[in-house]
N, C-alpha and C positions, 0 to 999 in steps of 0.2 A: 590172563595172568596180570591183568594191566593195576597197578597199585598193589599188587599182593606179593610180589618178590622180596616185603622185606620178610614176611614171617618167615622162608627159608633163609635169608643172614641171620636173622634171630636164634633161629633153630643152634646154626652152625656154631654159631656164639656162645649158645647153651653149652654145646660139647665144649667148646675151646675150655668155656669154665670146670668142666667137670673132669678133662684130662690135666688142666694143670692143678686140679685141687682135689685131684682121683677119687673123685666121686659123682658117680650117675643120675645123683638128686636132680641137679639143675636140667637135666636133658627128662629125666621123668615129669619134673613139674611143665618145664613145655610142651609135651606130647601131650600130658591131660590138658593143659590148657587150651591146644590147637583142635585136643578131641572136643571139648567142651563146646569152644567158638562153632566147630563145622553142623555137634550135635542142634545147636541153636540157632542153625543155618548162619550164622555173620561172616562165614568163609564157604566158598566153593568148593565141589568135590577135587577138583580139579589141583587148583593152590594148598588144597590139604595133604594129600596125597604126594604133590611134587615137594613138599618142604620135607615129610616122610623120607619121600626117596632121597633126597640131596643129605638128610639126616644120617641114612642108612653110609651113602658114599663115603663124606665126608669122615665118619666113622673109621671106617677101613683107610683113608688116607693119611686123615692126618696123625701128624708122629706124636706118640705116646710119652708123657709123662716120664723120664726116667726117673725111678724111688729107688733102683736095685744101687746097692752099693758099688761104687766102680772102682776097679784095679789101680793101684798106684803106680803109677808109669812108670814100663819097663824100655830099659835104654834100647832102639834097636841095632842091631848088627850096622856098623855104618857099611856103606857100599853103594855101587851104581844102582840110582833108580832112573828109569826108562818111565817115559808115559805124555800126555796131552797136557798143554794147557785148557783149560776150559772154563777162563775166565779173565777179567782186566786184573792189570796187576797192578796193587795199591800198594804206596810208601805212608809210613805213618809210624812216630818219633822212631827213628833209625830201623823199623821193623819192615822189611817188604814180605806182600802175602798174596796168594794167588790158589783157585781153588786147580787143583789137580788129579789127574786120572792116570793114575798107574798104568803098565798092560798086563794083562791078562785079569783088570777087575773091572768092575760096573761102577761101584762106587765111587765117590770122588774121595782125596784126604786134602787138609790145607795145608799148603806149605808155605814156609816160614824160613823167611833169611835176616839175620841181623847182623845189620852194617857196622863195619867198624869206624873209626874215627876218620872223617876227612875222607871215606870211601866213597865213589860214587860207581854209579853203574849204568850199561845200555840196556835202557830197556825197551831200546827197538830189537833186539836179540830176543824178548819174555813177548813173544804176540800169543793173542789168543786164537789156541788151536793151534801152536805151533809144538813140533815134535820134540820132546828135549830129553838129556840125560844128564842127571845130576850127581854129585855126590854128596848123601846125606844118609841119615837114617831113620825108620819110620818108628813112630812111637804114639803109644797112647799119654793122653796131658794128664798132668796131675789133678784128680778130684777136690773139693775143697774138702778140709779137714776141721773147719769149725762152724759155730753158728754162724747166719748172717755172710761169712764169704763168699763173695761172687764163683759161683763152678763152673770155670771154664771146661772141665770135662762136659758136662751134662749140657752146657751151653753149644758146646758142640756136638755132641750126639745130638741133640732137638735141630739143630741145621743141617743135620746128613752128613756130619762128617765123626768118624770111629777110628782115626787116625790122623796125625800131621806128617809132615815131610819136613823133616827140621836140614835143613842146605847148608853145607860147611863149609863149602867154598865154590862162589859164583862165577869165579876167575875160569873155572875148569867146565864148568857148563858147555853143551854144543845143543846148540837149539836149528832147526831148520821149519822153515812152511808156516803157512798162518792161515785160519780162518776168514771166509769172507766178511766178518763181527766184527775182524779186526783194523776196517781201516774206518770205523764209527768212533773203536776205540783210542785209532790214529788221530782221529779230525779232536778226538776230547782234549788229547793231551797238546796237543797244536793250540789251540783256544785255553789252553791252561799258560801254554807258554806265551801267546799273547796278552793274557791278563797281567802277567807276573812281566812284562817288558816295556807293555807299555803303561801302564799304572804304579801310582805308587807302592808299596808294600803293604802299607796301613788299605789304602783301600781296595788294592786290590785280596788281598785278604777276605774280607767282605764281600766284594765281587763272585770270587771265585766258589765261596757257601753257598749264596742264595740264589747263584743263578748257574752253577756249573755243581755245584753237591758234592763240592770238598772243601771241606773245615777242618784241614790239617795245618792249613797257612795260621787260624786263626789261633791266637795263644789260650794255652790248658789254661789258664784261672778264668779265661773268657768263657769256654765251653762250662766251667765248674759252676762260676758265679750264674751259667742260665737254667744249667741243673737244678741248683739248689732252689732259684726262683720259680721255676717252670715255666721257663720260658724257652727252652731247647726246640717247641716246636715250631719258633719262628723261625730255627735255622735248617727247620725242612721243607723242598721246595713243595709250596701245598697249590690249592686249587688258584688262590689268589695271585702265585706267583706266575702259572701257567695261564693263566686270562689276562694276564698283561703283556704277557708276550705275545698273545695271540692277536690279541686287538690290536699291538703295536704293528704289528707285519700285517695283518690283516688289509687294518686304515693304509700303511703305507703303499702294499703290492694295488690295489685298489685305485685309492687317489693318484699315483703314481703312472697307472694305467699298467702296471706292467702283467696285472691278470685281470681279467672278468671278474666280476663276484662268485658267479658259479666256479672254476677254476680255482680262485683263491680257495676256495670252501674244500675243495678236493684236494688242493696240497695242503692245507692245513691238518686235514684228515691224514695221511701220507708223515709228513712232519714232523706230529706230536710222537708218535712214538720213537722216533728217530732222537726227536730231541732227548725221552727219556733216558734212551743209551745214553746219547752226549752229557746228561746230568747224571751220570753216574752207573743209573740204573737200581736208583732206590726203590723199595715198595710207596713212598710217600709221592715222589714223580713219574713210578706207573699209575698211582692211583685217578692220580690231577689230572694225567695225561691223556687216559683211556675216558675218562669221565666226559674231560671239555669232546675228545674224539668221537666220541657216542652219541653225545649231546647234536654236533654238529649233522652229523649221518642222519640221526631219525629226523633233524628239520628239513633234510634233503628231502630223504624219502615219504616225507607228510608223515611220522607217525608216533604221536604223541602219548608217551609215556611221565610218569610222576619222576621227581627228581630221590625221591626212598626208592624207588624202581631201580632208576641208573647206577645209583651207590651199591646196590645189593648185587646185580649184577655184577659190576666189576669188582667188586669184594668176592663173590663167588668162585670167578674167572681167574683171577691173580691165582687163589688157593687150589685152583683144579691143575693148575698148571706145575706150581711152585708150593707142596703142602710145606714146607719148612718156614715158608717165609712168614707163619703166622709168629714165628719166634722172633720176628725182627721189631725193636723198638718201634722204630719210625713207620713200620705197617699200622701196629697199633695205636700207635698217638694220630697216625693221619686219619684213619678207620674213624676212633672215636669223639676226633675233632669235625669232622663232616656230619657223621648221624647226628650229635648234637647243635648244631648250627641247623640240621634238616629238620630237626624234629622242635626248632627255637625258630621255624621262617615267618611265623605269622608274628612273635612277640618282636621280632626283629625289623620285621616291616613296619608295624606301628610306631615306631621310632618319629619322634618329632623331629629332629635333625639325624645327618649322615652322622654325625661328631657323636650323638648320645647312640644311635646307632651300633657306633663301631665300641661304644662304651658295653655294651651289651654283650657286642661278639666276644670281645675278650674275656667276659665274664662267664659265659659262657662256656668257653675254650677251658679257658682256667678249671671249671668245677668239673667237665669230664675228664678231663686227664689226673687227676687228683689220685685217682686209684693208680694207674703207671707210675705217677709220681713217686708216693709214697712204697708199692711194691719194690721199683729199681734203686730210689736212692732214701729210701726205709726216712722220708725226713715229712713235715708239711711246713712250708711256712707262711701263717695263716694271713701277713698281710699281701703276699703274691698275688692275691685276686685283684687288692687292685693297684701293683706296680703293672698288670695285664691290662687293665684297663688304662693303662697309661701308654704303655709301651708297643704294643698293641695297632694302636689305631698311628702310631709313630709310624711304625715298622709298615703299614700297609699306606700309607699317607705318602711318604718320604723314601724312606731307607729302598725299600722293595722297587718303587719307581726309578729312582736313578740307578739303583745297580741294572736292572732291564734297559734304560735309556743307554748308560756306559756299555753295554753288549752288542747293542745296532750300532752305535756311533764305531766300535772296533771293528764291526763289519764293514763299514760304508768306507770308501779312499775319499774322505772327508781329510782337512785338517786337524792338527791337535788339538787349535784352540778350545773346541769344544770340551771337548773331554778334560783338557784342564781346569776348566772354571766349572765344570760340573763336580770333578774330582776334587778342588779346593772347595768349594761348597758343600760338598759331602766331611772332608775335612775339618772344616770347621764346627759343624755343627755334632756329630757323631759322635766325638769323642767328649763334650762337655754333657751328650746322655748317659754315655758309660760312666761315668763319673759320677753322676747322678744315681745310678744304678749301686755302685761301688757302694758311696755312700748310704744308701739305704741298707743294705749288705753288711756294711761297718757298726750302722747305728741303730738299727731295726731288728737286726734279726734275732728271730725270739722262735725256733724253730720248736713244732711241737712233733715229738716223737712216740706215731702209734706203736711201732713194734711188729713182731712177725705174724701176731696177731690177726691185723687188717685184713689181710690175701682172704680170709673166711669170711670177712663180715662184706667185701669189695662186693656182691652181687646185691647186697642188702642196700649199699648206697647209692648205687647205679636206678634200682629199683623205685628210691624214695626219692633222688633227684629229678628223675623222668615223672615221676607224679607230682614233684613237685613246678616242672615246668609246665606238665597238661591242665594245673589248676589256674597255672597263672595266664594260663591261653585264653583260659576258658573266665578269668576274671573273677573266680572265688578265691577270693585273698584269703579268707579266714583257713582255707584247709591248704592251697600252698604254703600260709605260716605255717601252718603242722606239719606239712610237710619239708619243709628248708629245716625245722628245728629237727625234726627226723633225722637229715640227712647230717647237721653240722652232730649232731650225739653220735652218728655211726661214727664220725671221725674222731670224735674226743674219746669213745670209750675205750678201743686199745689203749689210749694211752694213761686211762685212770684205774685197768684193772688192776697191776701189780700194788697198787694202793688199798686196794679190799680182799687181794689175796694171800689166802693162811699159807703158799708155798715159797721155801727158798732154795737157794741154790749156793752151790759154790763150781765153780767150772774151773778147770785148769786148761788154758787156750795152749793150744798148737803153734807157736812162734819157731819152730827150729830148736835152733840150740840155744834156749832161752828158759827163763821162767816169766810166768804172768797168769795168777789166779785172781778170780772175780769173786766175790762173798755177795751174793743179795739178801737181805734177811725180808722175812715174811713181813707184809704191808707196809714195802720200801721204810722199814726204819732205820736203814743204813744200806751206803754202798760202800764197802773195801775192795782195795786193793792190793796186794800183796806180791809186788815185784811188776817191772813192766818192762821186759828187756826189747833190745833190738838189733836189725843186723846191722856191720857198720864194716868200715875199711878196713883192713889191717896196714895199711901205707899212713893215714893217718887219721885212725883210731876215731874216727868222729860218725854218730851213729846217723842212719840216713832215714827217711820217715816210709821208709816200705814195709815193713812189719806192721806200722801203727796206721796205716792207709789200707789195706789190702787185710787185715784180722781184726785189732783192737780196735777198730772205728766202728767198721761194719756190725763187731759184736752189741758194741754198746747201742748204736740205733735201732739194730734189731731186737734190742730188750729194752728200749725207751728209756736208758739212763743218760740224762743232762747234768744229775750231779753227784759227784763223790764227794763221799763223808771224809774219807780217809785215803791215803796213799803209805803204807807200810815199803820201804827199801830194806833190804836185807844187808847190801853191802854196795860198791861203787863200781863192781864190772860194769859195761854196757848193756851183757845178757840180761842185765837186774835191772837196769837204770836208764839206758836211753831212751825208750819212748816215754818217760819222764815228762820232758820240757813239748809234745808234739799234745800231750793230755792236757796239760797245764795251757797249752797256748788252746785249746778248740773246747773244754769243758770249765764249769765249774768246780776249783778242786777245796774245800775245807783246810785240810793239813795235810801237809805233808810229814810222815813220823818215821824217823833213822835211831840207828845206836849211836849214842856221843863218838865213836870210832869211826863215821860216817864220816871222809873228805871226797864230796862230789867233786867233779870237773864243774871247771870254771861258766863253760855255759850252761850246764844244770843249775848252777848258783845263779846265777840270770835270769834261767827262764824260776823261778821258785820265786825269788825277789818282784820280778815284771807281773806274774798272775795276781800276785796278793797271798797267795797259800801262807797258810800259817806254818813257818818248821819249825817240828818240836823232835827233842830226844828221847829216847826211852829206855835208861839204864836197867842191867839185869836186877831181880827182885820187883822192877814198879810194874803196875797196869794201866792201860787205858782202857777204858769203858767207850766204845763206839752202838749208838743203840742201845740191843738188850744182849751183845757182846761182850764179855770181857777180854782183852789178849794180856796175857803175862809176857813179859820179858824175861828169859832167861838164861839168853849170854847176847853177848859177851863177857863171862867174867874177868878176863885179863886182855891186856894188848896184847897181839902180836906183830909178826912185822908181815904175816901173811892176810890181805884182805877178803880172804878166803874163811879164813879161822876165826877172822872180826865179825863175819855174819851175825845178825841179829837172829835171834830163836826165837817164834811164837810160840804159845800154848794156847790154844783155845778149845772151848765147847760151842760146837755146831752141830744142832740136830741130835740131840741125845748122844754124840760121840764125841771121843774126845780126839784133838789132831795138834802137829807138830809141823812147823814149819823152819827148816833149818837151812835155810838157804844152799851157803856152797861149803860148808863146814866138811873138816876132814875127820879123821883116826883121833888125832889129840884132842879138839874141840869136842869130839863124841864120849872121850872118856872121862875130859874133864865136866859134861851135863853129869853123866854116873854117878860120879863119885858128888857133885853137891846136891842132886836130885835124888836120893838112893831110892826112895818111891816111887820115882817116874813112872810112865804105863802110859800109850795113846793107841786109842785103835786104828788110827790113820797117820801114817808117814809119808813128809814129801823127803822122799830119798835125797839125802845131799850132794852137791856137785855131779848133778844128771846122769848120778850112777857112777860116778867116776870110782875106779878100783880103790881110791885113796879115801873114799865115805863109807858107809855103811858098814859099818865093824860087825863082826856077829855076836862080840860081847852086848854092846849098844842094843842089836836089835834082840835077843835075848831079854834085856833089864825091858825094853819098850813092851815088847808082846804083843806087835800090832798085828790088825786082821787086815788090814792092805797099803800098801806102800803107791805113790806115787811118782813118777818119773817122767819128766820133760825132756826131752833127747830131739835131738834133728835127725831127719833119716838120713843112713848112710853117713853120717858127723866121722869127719877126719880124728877124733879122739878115740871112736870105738864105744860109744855110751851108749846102752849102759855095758857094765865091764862083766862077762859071765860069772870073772869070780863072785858078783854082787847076785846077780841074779839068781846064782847057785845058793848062798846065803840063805837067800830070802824064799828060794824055793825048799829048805831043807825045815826051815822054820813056818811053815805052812804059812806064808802071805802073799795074799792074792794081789796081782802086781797089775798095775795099768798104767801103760807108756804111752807115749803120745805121738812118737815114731812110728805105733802101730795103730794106736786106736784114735789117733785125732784126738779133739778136743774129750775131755771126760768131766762128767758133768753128775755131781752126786745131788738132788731133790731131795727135799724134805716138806713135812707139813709141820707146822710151826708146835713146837711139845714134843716132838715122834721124831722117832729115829728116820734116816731116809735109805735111797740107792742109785748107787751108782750105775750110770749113760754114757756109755761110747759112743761118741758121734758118728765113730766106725765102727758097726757090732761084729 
């Protein structure tokens, strides 16, 4: 089998692609492929057949694509739950999480405590493997309800968990007993509290990421700013970080005298996985860790295998063990940061210097991860290749060295002095690269947005960048250009189809108790928006950017829009208006367009004035033309003193139909459109004030005659929306109603001329 263990990772790979993109193509084209190779003798009976079988296993292992629509989480019974720890327990921003085993089930559920303010807790009481009884209640999570939303339901069911343990009070907890796992788990947190006692904050921070595997110390714009760069995979301990520790303790147990070389060699082996626990217990520090561990054993035993061998193997091994954990980030990003550096070792050895060298690796690094990249945080930012190659050979030069030098020094009953002037030197310099970083992030970033698009075409670029590396092995420059320009078109085309495509859309997002609809018109000749509320305090009334982090963000990257044409407010609630100032601060916005009755708050005026957005008014009788749109205005006709009844009214033609946009209008605002519209008629209504008893008249919808009403409601909303007297209305008047409470996000398509239909996100 010696050199052919990668065509079973391959294999396995195949499937990985064809369960998360539910389709068998990518596992049939490798099977004819592999049938091909053996028919042609270039593969043995032997590596043919075991890739077959690992095909077959793996199959039956690993976990299955979830596409079925999931339940919207039902509250459970609160009461004593009984059951195992059976995992370490992590803090992370006031969230503790720990994985859990009921009694009398097999399955594990996650459970979940949220700390209150200034709360702290024992968590030598939370061992793993220790007996406990809670009180909580089990519940399935909420699935996502719109495009682009992260689904932490489905995110957890692909990790084996179909339940959480939501803990209401840790005070009442009785825990007894521990696993023998648990005093590795003990030795982590003991080295965690050494980092954090004897180091600064700033560095120990950093310390405790790249050489203990928790980045909870380090601050969220830090983790965000390496997101958006792709550079998160410096802060996974990889191979490079585990061959520095190894060599460090190696040279010293050695020169030191205090093992043999053989000896050393054998606790080293013993160690490394030991250490993995201690680092957390990631797939990216099993991976490093089993690899250097292997590597080590077969030079013991004389027996010389390829380094595509070694990787396949413990990439096999991890998933035989652990089939979930192919769902974890950092398996993947570590997976396909190795095979690429393994399948780049000869262009990488040619390297004139170590410096142009390590200019390569990050180059490297950067273009396999591109597809993670882009899948998780739906973004590219095309000059990251080379802050990679910048950053990169820092991180492995510098940064990665002393934080492994500051981990023996806290071992050793050595003096501080070390550790200070390593620590002040790390200080000084670190922080004027993040800054550097900032700045590029500030001044550079020109992010390109493929869309949900990508995930289909991700095999086709993996494809033509691996050919495009075997050409440049191989030193046929003319066909690795065709092939780099290959690979950079796979990435540009998500993002220039909405440009050549005859389809548009209008979606009404899922925000709660909110409004926020999207207009795309066919070959992006305009993006509207029509309301962008949010949730916010009722203590003091100021909206917070989790609506517009967690939906409206995610939505817009997943449809590759960086710029709006227009922003339409209806009126100055929050539900309307606060994620406002969160769009204006992170998009390109044209104008922003209100009725003259429009008095935003004082920081919507701010952030409107700071973007440059043009504000314009749009009294009842005018229109503006946005595109091949036009929206009439046609109320406000008089003041009120209710900003409610001040809503601006749309009329538009979308897709051969006609719609009605009436924000939070009540009974008098609906009778007063009557009576100066007497010809009114739309075949789409967004129902007023989210169904509120006090909108939708049945005089009103009588004169409308529409064929479906729309309604944005939060589930379970302390107001009761929509109200049945409304519903009753609208069901006696045959209009087909789609709420959001129920169906998620709803999404009407059209082709550009033609009438379109309406898409529940939730069928």
């Amino acid at each position: 089998m010696k050199g052919f263990w990668h065509y079973g990772a391959l294999g396995v790979t195949a499937l990985i692609f064809a369960k998360m993109l539910g389709n068998l193509l990518f596992v049939a084209a490798f099977v004819l492929w592999l049938a091909g190779l053996f028919i042609m003798r270039r593969i043995p009976a032997l590596p043919f057949f075991l890739a077959n079988t690992l095909l077959i296993v793996f199959y039956v292992m690993l976990p299955e694509q979830v596409n079925d629509v999931l339940p919207f989480s039902e509250k459970g019974r609160l009461g004593q739950q009984a059951g195992i720890i059976s995992s370490s327990v992590e803090i992370e921003n006031r969230k503790l999480s720990f994985s859990f085993t009921p009694d009398g089930r097999r399955d594990e559920v996650l459970a979940l405590y949220f700390l209150k303010e200034d709360e702290s807790i024992n968590k030598g009481m939370l061992q793993h493997g220790a007996y406990c009884l809670f009180a909580g209640s089990l519940e399935t999570p909420d699935p996502a309800t719109n495009p682009g939303e992260f689904d932490f339901a489905k995110h957890l069911h692909r990790a084996g968990f179909k339940q959480q343990l939501i803990i209401t009070d840790l005070e009442k907890a009785k825990c007894s007993g521990k696993s023998k796992w648990a005093s590795i788990f003990d030795l982590r947190n003991e080295l965690l509290e050494v980092s954090s006692s004897r180091l600064s904050s700033y560095t120990s921070s950093w310390h405790k990421a790249l050489v203990l595997g928790d980045d909870k110390a380090l601050p969220d714009e830090v983790i965000e700013l390496f997101q958006r760069w792709s550079l998160s995979h410096l802060l996974a301990i990889s191979g490079l970080h585990v061959g520095l520790i190894v060599t460090m303790i190696y040279f010293l147990v050695v020169n030191l005298g205090l093992l043999t070389k053989e000896k050393a060699q054998w606790a080293l082996i013993i160690m490394l996985p030991a250490y993995a626990f201690i680092a957390g217990g990631q797939p990216s520090v099993w991976r490093a860790s089993l690899m250097t561990a292997l590597v080590i054993l077969l030079f013991k035993i004389k027996l010389s295998l390829k380094t595509s061998d070694i990787i396949s193997i413990v990439f096999l091994t991890l998933l035989l063990f652990s089939p979930s954990m192919i769902t974890n980030v950092g398996f993947q990003l570590s997976f396909l940061v190795s095979f690429g550096i393994i399948l780049s070792q000869r262009w990488l050895s040619r390297s004139e210097s170590l410096f142009v060298a390590m200019l390569r690796l990050g180059f490297v690094s950067q273009m396999m991860i591109l597809p993670l990249q882009i899948a998780y945080f739906q973004q590219l930012q095309p000059l990251s290749i080379i802050l990679n190659m910048i950053i990169v050979p820092y991180f492995s030069f510098f940064v990665i060295p002393v934080m492994f030098i500051l981990f023996l020094l806290l071992l050793l009953p050595l003096s501080e002095m070390p550790i200070i002037i390593l620590s002040s030197c790390f200080e000084k310099i670190h922080p004027q690269v993040m800054k550097f970083v900032t700045f590029i992030d500030q001044y550079a970033d020109f992010p390109i947005l493929p869309g949900e698009s990508f995930l289909r075409l991700s095999p086709l670029y993996v494809f033509t960048f691996i050919l495009f590396m075997h050409f440049l092995l191989e030193e046929r420059k003319n066909k690795a250009f065709i092939a780099g320009i290959a690979s950079v078109a796979v990435l540009l085309a998500p993002a220039l189809i909405p440009y050549f495509s005859n389809e548009g859309r209008v979606t009404m997002l899922d925000i709660g108790q909110g409004d926020a609809f999207v207009i795309e018109q066919p070959y992006r000749k305009g993006v509207i928006i029509i309301d962008a509320g949010a949730s916010f305090s009722y203590e003091t009334m100021e909206p917070n950017r989790n609506v517009y982090r967690r939906i409206i963000s995610p939505f817009f990257k997943s449809r590759g829009i960086q710029h709006i044409d227009a922003v339409f407010i209806s009126h100055e609630d929050l539900d309307h208006d606060g994620s406002l100032p969160f769009i204006l601060e992170e998009l390109s916005v044209g104008k922003v367009i209100a009725s003259p009755l429009y008095e935003p708050a004082l920081f919507i005026q701010k952030a409107i004035q700071k973007s440059g957005a043009n504000l314009q008014y749009l009294a009842a009788g005018e229109v503006k033309k946005i595109g091949d749109i036009e929206f009439h205005a046609l109320s406000p006709l008089e003041k009120t003193e209710s900003a409610n009844e001040n809503s601006l009214v749309l009329f538009v033609e979308i897709g051969n139909r006609s719609w009605l946009f009436t924000g939070d209008i009540g009974h008098p605002a609906e009778r007063k459109l009557i009576e100066s519209y007497p010809g009114i008629n739309a075949n789409i209504l967004k129902a007023g004030h989210h169904g509120s008893k006090n909108s939708t008249d049945e005089q009103f919808i009588k004169q409308l005659n529409p064929e479906y009403a729309l309604i944005s409601a939060g589930r379970g909303n302390r107001y009761g929306h929509p109200a049945p007297e409304v519903l009753e209305i609208l069901q006696r008047n045959n209009v087909k109603v789609f709420r959001t409470d129920q169906s998620g996000a709803v999404i009407y398509r059209y082709k550009d001329g033609h009438s379109g239909t309406f898409l529940p996100f939730r069928p």
